[in-house]
C-alpha positions in Angstrom: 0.0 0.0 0.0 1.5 3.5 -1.0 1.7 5.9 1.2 -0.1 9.1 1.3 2.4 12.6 1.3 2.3 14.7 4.5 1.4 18.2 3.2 4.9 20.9 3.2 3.7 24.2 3.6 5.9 26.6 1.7 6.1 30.1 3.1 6.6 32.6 0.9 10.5 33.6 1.6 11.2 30.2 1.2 8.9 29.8 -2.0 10.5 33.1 -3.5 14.0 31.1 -2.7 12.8 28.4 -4.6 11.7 30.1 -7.8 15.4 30.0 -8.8 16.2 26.9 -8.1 15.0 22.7 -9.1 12.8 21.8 -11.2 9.5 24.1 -11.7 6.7 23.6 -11.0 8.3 22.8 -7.7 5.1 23.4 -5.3 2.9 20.1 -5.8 5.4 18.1 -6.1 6.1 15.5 -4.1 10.0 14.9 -2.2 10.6 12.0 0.7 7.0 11.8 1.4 5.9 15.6 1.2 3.9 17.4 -0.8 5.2 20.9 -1.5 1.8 23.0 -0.9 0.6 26.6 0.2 -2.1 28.3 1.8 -4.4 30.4 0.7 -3.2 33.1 3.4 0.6 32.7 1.7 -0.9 32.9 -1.7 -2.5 36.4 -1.2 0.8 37.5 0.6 2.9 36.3 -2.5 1.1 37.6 -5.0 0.4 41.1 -2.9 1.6 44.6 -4.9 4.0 44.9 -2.8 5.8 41.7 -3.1 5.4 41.6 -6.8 7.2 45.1 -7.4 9.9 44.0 -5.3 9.8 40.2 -7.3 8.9 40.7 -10.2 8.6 36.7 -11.4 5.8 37.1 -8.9 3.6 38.5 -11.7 4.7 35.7 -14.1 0.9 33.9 -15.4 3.2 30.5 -14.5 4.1 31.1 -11.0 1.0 32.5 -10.3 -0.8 29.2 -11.7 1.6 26.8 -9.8 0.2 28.9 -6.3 -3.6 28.2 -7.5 -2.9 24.4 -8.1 -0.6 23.8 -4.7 -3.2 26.2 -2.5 -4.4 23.6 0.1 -8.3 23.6 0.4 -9.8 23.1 3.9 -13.4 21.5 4.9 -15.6 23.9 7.0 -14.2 22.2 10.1 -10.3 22.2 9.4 -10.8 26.1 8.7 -12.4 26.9 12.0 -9.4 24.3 13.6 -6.9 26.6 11.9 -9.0 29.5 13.3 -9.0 28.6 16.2 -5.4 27.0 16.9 -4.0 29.6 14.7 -4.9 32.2 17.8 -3.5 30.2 20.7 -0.3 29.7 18.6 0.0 33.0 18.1 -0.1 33.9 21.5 1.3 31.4 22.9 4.5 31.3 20.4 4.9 34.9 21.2 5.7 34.4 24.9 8.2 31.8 23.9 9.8 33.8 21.3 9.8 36.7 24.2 11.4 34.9 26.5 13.8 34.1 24.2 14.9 37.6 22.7 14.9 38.8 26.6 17.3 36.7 27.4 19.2 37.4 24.9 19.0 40.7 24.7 17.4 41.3 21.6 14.9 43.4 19.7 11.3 41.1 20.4 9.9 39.3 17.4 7.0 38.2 17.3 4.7 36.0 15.1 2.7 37.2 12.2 -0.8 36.2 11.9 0.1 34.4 8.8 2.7 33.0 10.5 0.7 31.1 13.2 -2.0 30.5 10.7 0.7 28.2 8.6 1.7 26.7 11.7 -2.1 25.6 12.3 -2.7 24.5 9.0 0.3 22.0 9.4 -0.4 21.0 12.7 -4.3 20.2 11.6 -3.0 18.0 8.6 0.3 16.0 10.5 2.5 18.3 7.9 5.5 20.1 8.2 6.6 24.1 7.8 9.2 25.2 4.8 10.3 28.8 6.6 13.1 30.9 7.0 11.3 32.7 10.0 13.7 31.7 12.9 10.9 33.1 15.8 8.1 30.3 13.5 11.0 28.1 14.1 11.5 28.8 17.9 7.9 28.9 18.8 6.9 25.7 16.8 9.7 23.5 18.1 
């Protein structure tokens, strides 16, 4: 019996990182049992005007395509999961990245709604995060 990939949630640094490197499309495809994916939330962020004068492949019809067909599609009850779980994480997370940048003496990060809403997302569906966030990092460890 085959397996069935674990989703990888591709934030959108990393996914920007990616657009110059491997094999496109590279979200929805599958690598050691994960399935490169995004969010809805991630899509909107990497396809915002902002991001898009600053990337300008970001406007490109194919990379916007390859976000559509990797976006992750939640039931009624996995989005109010996220919803829910994507609040406590957020909250939670931030007193542990905090903590952290108190005791080390740094400027306090904290989590961007986003942010703890990817980290829901892959908690709800056994996945994984692709991010170059260290305080995601931190505070989902």
């Amino acid at each position: 019996m085959a397996s069935i990939a674990k989703p990888l949630i591709v934030d959108s640094n990393c996914f920007l990182r990616f657009l110059d490197w491997g094999p496109r499309p590279l979200l929805g495809r599958t690598f050691a049992g994960y399935r490169f994916v995004t969010t809805g939330r991630l899509m909107d962020e990497s396809t915002s005007e902002g991001l898009r004068a600053k990337y300008p492949q970001l406007s490109d019809e194919g990379v916007r395509l390859e976000l559509n067909a990797a976006r992750l599609k939640f039931s009624p009850k996995q989005a109010t999961a996220i919803k829910l779980d994507a609040t406590s994480f957020q909250r939670d997370g931030n007193r542990v990245i905090e903590a952290h940048c108190r005791g080390k003496g740094i400027f306090v990060r904290t989590l961007s709604a986003v942010d703890a809403s990817i980290w829901a997302a892959a908690a709800c569906l056994g996945g994984a995060l692709a991010s170059d966030e260290w305080p995601l990092a931190l505070a989902s460890a």
